[in-house]
Structures are given as structure tokens and as C-alpha cells.
VEXKE-245102 format. One line per field, with one value per residue (C-alpha): residue in three letters; x, y, z. Coordinates in steps of 0.05 Angstrom, whole numbers, plus 5000, padded with zeros to 4 digits. Layout:
resn	(ALA|...)
X	(X|...)
Y	(Y|...)
Z	(Z|...)
This chain:
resn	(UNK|UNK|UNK|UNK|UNK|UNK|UNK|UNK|UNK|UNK|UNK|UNK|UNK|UNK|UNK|UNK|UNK|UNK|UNK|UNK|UNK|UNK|UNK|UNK|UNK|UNK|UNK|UNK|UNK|UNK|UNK|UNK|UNK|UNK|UNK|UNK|UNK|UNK|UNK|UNK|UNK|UNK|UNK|UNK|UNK|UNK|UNK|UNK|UNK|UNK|UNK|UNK|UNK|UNK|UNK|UNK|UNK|UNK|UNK|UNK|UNK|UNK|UNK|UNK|UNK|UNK|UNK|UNK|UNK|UNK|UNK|UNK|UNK|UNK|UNK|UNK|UNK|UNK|UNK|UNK|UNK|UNK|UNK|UNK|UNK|UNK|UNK|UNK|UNK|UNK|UNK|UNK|UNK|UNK|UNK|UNK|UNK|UNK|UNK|UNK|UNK|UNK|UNK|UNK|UNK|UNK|UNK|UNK|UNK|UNK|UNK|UNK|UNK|UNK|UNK|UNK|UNK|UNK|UNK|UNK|UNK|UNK|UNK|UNK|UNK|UNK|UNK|UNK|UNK|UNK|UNK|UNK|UNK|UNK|UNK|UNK|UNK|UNK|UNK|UNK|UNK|UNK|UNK|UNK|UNK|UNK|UNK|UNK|UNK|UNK|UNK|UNK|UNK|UNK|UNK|UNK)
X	(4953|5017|5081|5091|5022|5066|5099|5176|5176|5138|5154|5111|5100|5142|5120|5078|5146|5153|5206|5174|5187|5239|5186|5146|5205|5231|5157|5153|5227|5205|5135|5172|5223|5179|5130|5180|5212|5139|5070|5020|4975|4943|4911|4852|4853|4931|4981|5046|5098|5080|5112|5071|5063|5020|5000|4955|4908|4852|4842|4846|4887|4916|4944|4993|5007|5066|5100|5174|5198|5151|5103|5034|4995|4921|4908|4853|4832|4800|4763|4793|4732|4714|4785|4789|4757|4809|4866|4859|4846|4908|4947|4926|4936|5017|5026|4999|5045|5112|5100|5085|5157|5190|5150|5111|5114|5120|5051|5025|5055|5039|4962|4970|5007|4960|4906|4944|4950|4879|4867|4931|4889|4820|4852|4884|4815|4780|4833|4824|4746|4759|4803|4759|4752|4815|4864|4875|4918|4937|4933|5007|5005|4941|4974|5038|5007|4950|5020|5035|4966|4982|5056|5027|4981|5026|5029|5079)
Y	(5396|5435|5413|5408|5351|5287|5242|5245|5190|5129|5064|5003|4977|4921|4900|4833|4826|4750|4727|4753|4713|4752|4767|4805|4849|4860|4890|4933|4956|4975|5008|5043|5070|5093|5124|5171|5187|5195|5217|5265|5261|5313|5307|5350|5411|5402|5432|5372|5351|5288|5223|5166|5104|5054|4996|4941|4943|4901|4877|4962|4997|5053|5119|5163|5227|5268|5332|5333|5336|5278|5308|5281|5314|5259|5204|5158|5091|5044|4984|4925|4883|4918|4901|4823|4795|4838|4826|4749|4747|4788|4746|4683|4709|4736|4659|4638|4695|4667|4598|4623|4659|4592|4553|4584|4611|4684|4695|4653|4701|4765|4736|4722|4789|4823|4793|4820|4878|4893|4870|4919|4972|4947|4949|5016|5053|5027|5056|5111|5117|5091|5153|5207|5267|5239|5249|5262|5219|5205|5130|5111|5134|5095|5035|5032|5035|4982|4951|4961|4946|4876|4868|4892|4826|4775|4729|4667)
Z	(4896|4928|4917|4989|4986|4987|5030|5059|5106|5107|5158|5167|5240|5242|5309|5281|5230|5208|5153|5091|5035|4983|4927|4982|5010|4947|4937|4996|4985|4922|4940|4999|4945|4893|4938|4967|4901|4869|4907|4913|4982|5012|5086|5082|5133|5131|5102|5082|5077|5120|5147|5144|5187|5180|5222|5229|5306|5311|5232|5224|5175|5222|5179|5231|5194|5227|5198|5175|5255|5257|5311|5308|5254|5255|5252|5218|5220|5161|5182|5140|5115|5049|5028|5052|4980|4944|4992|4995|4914|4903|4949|4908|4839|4865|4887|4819|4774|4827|4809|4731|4724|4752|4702|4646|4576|4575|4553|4608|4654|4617|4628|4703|4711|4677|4730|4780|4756|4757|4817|4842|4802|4850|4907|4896|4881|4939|4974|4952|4959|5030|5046|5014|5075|5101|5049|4980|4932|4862|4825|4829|4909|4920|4886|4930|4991|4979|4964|5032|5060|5035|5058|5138|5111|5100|5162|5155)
């Protein structure tokens, strides 16, 4: 990859916003953060730096690349179902490691993280496999925006 292959902008449609509990922004503040600090992604057929937004239309995961001026670059479009299962698992094992850090021994919570962790890590890589011909990312990119995927999720 070039060094201009990575992300300098990246917003999440905000238009379906609902009071996120604080766990969950603190987790897209922080994906947000990292991501733009750390990436590599690559649109093939186009040269980067990009800005990213991503929305949610009609249970569809909606990728608008721009360029730096953030004029439209492409845009694709992932059809959600393949990630339901791991969506709605991950969900249930972040409300089980929340409760955990409230109430659990410290290797009670090391085991639940460590679920969710490799669930993270699923989630991530069929993310990635979902994007092949679109774009081209690395593991720690992949796993901050299936972070993001799930924050555009959360419903009230």
C-alpha cells in the first residue's frame, strides 16, 4: 500500500442518532480516533487519501468515499444479512462484559472480554472479505469500522 492509502476523514450519518448509552460513544469516539491516527485502506482503481462516510439505508451498509476536498470519489453498498448473527452475538456478549466490570472477578471479565474479542476479530474479517474489489484494508482498520458498523446498529 501507498502512504497516501488511508483514511483522513471519517463521519457516521447521524441522521437515525438516538442517545447512545456512554460505553457505546466512548467506543465510537475511540474507533473514530484511532482510525484516523492509524489505517491503511486502499479503494481499488483510486488513488487516496479519502474521507469516509458511512451510513445505514435500507438494512445496507453504505461506504461514501470522497477525496481530501471531499468531492465524491464511489461509492459501494454491502447488504447487511451475512453480518446480523455476528452483529446481534457481539451486541449480547458487550452487555454481558458491561454488567461483568460492574460485578465480576477480574478473570471473569478477562473471559467475557476475551469472547468479545473474538467475535470483534469475526466481525472484522468478514468485513473485510465483504469489501474485497471494493477496497483494501489492514486488520486494525477492518476492526474499527465493524466497530462502527455496530454503533450505526444500536437503536435505543
Amino acid at each position: 500500500m501507498k502512504p497516501t492509502d488511508r483514511l483522513v476523514g471519517i463521519t457516521l450519518d447521524e441522521r437515525t442518532f438516538v442517545r447512545r448509552r456512554p460505553e457505546v460513544e466512548h467506543e465510537r469516539a475511540v474507533a473514530i480516533f484511532d482510525l484516523l491516527e492509524d489505517n491503511r485502506f486502499a479503494v481499488v482503481g483510486l488513488d487516496g487519501p479519502y474521507r469516509l462516510a458511512l451510513s445505514l439505508e435500507d438494512n445496507r451498509l453504505v461506504f461514501d468515499v470522497r477525496d481530501e476536498a471531499d468531492l465524491p470519489l464511489t461509492r459501494f453498498v454491502l447488504g447487511m444479512a451475512s453480518f446480523r448473527s455476528v452483529v446481534k452475538d457481539y451486541f449480547t456478549v458487550c452487555e454481558s462484559y458491561y454488567t461483568a466490570i460492574r460485578t465480576l472477578s477480574p478473570s471473569q471479565i478477562e473471559a467475557i472480554d476475551m469472547g468479545r474479542r473474538g467475535l470483534h476479530n469475526e466481525g472484522a474479517t468478514l468485513l473485510r472479505e465483504r469489501l474485497a474489489g471494493h477496497a483494501v484494508l489492514d486488520h486494525d482498520t477492518s476492526r474499527r469500522l465493524f466497530t462502527l458498523l455496530c454503533v450505526l446498529h444500536v437503536r435505543a
